[in-house]
N, C-alpha and C positions, 0 to 999 in steps of 0.2 A: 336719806341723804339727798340733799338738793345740789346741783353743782351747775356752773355755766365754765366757760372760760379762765374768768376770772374772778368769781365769787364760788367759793364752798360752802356748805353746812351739812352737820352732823346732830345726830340728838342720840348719844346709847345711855346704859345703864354704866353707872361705875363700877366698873369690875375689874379690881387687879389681874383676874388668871385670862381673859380678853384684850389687853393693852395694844395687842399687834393690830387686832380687827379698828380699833381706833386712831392707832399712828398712820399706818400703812396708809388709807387713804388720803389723810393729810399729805404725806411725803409724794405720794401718786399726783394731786391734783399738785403740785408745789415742781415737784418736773414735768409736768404738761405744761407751766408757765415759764422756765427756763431750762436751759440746755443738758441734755442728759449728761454731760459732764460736770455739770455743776455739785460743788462737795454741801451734800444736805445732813451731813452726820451733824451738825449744829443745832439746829433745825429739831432732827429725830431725840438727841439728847433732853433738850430744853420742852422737849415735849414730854417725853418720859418722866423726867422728875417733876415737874405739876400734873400728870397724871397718875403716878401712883400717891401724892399727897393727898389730890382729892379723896380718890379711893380707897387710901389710909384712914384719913380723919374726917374729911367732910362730912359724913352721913350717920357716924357712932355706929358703924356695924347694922346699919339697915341701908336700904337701896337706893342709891337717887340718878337723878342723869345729870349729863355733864351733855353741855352745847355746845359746838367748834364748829365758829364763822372764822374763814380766811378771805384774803383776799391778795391779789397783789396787782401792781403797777411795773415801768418797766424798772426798776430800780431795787426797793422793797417788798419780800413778805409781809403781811400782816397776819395775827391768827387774834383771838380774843376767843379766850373758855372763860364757861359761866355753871358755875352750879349753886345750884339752892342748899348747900350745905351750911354747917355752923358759918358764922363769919371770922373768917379769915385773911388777913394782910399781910403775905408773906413779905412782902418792904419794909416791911417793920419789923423784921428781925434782925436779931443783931448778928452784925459779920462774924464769919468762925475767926477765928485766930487762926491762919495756917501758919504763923512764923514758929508755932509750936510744932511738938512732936505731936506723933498720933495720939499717944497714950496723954499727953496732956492737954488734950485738945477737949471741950464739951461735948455730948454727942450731938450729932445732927446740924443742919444748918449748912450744909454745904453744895444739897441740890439746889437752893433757892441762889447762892452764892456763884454756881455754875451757870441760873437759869439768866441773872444778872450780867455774868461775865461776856456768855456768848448771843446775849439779844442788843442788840442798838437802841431798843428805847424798852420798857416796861414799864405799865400802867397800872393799879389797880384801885377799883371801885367799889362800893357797896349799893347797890341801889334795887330796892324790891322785893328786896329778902334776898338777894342773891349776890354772889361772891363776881368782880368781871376781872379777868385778869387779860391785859393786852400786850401785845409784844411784838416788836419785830425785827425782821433779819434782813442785813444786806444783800442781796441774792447775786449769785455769780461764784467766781470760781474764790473759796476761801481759804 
């Protein structure tokens, strides 16, 4: 873990049953830059569901890492995770239908749909072999 003020980075292994050892210090370094009253459940969310995707599908059941650079300014979060897993563009999946029912609804497709709802801007790239996906959030009280 390298961190200053207002740049982070991380490098772990993808592992579902470790998710907290990866959020936490995100959310950590993300209230060192704003007010400890500030609501980062948005944040924690949109983290969560692109980090159990990666570590669902990205690697086919072997082990890869996953890299988390944040950074922010006084206004925006920024985070960008990168893994060398299959390639992957979750923008380009199709919107769930919520005006359905549950039972008539696809499965799936609704973390990427959350990840969409509660980020102000999402990015993603392909460059290197590797998957970047960027994002960020309005910082302050939400």
């Amino acid at each position: 873990m390298n961190n200053t003020k207002n740049k982070f980075q991380l490098s772990v292994n993808a592992d579902r049953d470790k998710l907290s050892k990866i959020i936490d210090p995100v959310i950590e370094f993300y209230l060192s830059n704003f007010s400890k009253e500030t609501k980062y459940h948005k944040l924690e969310l949109i983290l969560e569901e692109i980090l159990v995707n990666i570590c669902n599908y990205a690697y086919n059941n072997s082990t890869g890492l996953i890299e988390i650079n944040a950074h922010a300014d006084h206004l925006f979060f920024y985070v960008e995770i990168i893994d060398s897993g299959k390639p992957f563009n979750p923008l380009e999946n199709e919107e769930p239908q919520t005006n359905l029912s549950i039972d008539e609804r696809k499965i799936g497709g609704m973390g990427i749909h959350l990840v969409k709802k509660f980020s102000d801007s999402v990015q993603y790239l392909r460059k290197d072999n590797k998957n970047i996906l960027k994002f960020s959030i309005k910082a302050g009280k939400n």
